[in-house]
N, C-alpha and C positions, 0 to 999 in steps of 0.2 A: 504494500500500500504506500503512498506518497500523498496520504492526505493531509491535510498543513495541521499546527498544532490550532486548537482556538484564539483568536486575540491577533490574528495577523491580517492584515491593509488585505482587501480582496480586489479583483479584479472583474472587467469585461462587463461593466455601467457605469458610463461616464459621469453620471449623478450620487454612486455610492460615496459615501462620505465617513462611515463606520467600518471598524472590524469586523472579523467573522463573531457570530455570536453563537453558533454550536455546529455540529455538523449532521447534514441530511443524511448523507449518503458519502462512504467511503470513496475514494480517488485511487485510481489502479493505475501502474506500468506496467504494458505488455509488450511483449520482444517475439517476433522473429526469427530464426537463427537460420541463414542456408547456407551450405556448402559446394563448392563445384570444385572438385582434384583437390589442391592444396589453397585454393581461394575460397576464405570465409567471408559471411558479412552479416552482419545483424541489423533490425529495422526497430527500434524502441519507438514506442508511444506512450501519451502521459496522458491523463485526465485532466491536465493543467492548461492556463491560458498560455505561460510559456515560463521561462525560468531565467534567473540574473546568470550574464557571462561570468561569473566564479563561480556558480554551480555546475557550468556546461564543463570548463576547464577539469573541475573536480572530480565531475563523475569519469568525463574520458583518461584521467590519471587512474583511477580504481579500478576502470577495465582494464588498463593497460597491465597493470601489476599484477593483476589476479591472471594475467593470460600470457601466452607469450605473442602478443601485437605489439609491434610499434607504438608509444603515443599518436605519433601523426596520422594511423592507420584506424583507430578508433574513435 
């Protein structure tokens, strides 16, 4: 799950002006994974509107560690 904690600035109505104030419904990432010979590639989706450039950096560092890709390749 990747549902945000309660109490954080929400997003996608240009008129919200509050926090979140509880949660409806959980937020899921789902992945992809295909292989062809020795080329991998994976296709992630989020339940999100999108995410700050040091979370993109972060997350493509932790794949890269747990795996043997390149960073640049993830």
């Amino acid at each position: 799950m990747v549902t945000p904690p309660v109490g954080v600035p929400m997003a996608g109505f240009g008129a919200r002006t509050e926090v979140s104030q509880g949660v409806h419904d959980d937020l899921h990432a789902k992945i992809l994974l295909m292989e062809s010979g020795r080329r991998r590639a994976a296709l992630v989706t989020l339940d999100l509107v999108g995410l700050k450039r040091e979370s993109k950096g972060d997350s493509r560092k932790a794949r890269g560690n747990r795996s043997d890709q390149r960073y640049d390749r993830v």
